[in-house]
N, C-alpha and C positions, 0 to 999 in steps of 0.2 A: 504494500500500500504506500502512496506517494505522502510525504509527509504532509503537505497539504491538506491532501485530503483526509488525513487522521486530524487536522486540526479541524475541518469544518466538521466532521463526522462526532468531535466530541462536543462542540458548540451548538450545535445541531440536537445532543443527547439531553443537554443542561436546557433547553429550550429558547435558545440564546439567537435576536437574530446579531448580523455584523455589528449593528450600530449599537447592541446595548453593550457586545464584546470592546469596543472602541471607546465607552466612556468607562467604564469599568478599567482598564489600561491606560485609558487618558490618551490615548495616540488619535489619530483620523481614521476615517472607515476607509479611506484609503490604502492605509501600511495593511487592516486588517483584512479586506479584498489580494494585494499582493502577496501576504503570508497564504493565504488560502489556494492561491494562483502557484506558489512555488516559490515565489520572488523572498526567501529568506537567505538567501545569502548575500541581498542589497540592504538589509537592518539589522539593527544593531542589537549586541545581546542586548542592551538594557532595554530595550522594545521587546525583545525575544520572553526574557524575562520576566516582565508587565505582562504580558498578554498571557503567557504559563498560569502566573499568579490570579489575573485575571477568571482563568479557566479553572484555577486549583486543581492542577497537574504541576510536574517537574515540566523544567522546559528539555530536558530527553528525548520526553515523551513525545512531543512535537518536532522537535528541527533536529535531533540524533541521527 
């Protein structure tokens, strides 16, 4: 599974759309659209981070 998509897949479980994951993190639904797209190797851990924390996962779990 692309990590990606295990990010939307547990955002998705929490019942979370993009935008409440994006203030919960503080970031734009932007970076949170791109993470979801693959685009995690253009942000930064402390986004990477936030958005883990955001989800209450490790951030492993996501971009590992």
């Amino acid at each position: 599974m692309k990590k990606a998509s295990k990010m939307r897949q547990i955002r998705k479980a929490k019942g979370m759309r993009q935008l409440d994951l994006a203030l919960l993190a503080n970031c734009s639904l932007t970076w949170i659209w791109l993470l979801e797209q693959g685009g995690h190797d253009r942000v930064s851990e402390e986004m990477k981070s936030r958005v883990a924390e955001a989800l209450d996962v490790s951030p492993g779990e996501i971009f590992a």
